[in-house]
BALO-514625 format. One record per residue (C-alpha): residue in one letter; chain; x, y, z. Coordinates in nm, 4 decimals, m for minus. Example, Ala and Ser with C-alpha at 12.3 -4.5 7.8 and 13.67 -1.06 7.14 Angstrom:
+----+----+----------+----------+----------+
: aa : ch :     east :    north :       up :
+----+----+----------+----------+----------+
:  A :  A :   1.2300 :  m0.4500 :   0.7800 :
:  S :  A :   1.3670 :  m0.1060 :   0.7140 :
+----+----+----------+----------+----------+
This chain:
+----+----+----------+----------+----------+
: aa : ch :     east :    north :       up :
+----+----+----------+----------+----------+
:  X :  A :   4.7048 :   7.2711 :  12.0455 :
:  X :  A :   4.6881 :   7.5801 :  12.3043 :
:  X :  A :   5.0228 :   7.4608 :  12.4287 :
:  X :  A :   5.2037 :   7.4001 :  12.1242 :
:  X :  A :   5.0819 :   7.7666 :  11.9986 :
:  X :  A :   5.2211 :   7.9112 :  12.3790 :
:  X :  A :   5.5660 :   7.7443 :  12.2501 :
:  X :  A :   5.5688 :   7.8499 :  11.8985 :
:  X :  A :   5.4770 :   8.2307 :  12.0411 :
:  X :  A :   5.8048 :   8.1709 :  12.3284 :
:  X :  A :   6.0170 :   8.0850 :  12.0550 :
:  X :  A :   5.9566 :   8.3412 :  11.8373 :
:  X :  A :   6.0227 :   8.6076 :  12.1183 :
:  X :  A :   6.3228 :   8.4051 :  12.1900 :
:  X :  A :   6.4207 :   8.4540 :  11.7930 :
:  X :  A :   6.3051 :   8.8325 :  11.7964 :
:  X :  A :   6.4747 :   8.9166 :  12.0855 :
:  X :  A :   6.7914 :   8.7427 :  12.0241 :
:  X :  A :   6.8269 :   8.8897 :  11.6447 :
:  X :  A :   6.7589 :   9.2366 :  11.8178 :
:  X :  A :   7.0372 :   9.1961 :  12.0939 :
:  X :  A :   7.2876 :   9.0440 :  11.8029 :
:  X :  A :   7.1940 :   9.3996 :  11.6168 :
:  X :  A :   7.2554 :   9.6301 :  11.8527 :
:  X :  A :   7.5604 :   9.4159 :  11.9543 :
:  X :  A :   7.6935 :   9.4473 :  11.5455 :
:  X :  A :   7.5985 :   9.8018 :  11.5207 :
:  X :  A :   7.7826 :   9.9193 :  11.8183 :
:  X :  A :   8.0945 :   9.7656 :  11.6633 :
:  X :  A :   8.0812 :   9.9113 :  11.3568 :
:  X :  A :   8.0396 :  10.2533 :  11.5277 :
:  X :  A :   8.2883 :  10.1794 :  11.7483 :
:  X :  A :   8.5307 :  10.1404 :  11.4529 :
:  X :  A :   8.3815 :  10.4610 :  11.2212 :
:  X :  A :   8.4429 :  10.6723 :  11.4936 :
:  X :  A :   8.8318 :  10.5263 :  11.6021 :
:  X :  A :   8.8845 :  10.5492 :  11.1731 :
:  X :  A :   8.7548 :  10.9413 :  11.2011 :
:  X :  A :   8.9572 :  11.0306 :  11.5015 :
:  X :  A :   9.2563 :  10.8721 :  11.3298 :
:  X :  A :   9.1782 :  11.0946 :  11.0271 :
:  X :  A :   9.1353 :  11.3901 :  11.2061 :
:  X :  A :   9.4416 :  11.3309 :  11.3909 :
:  X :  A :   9.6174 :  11.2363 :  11.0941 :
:  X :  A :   9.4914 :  11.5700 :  10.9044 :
:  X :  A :   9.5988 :  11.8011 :  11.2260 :
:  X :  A :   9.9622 :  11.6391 :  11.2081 :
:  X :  A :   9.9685 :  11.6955 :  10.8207 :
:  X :  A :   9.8523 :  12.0806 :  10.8638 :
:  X :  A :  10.1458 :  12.1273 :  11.1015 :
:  X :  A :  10.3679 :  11.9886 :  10.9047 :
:  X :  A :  10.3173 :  12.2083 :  10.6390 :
:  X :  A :  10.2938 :  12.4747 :  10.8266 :
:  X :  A :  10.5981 :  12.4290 :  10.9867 :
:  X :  A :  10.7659 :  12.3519 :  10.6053 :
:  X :  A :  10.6632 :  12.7110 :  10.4626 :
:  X :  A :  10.8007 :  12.9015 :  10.7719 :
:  X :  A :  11.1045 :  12.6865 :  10.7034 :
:  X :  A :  11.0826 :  12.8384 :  10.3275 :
:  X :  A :  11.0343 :  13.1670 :  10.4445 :
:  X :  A :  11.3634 :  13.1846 :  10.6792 :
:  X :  A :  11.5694 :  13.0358 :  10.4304 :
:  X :  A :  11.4202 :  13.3199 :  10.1521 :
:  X :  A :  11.4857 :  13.5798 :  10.3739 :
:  X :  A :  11.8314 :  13.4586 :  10.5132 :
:  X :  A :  11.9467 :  13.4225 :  10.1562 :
:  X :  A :  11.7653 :  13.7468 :  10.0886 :
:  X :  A :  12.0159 :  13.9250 :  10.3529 :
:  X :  A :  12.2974 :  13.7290 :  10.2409 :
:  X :  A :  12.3047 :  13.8386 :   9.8325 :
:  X :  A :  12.2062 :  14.2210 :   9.9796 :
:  X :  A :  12.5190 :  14.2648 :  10.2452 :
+----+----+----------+----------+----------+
């Protein structure tokens, strides 16, 4: 009886820290992939920001070269 209770107790530390390790293992993953997705975002929203940036200044020279063209 005392050692079938020694290897019930073994096995369930086996189970406990197995399903533990697994965890940790599947939560590291799916950190690993939220933060890759929001450094892809963030990059994604920089490149956007310049790009519009860089389309208004584009508006602006062509308003103020067609500005100086209808004025001379």
């Amino acid at each position: 009886m005392k050692r079938w209770l020694s290897s019930l107790i073994a096995a369930d530390f086996v189970l406990l820290t197995t399903s533990n390790i697994l965890g940790l293992f599947a939560f590291y993953q799916v950190d690993k992939q939220q933060r890759t997705a929001f450094l892809e975002t963030r990059q994604s929203l920089k490149m956007k920001l310049s790009i519009e940036e860089q389309s208004a200044e584009q508006v602006k020279i062509r308003h103020e070269f067609c500005l100086k063209l209808i004025t001379s």
